[in-house]
N, C-alpha and C positions, 0 to 999 in steps of 0.2 A: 465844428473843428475840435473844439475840445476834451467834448463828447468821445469824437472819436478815439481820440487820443489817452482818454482815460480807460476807454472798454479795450485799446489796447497794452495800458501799463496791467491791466484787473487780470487782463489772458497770461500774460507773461509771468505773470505773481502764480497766477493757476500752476500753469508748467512748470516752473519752479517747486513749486509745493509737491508737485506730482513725481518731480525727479530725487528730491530730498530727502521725501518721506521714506521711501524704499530700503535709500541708502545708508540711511540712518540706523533704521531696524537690521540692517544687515550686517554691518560694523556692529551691531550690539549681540546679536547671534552668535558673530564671530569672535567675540571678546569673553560671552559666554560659552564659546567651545560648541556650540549645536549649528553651526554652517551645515551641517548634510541638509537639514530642511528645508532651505535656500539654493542649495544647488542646484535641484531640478526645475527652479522657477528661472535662475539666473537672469 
């Protein structure tokens, strides 16, 4: 049970990380004025 419960807090950290990481770089791009490079990934 606990087990479980940890490989699901570990997944959800993952996802996290996965959705932040992007967003972060892209506010920085865009604060650096180069957003075109970003745009065709969106």
């Amino acid at each position: 049970m606990a087990e479980e419960s940890q490989r699901k807090v570990e997944e959800l950290f993952a996802d996290v990380q996965v959705l932040e990481i992007p967003s972060a770089e892209t506010l920085l791009s865009k604060t650096a004025g180069s957003s075109d490079t970003y745009s065709e990934e969106d």
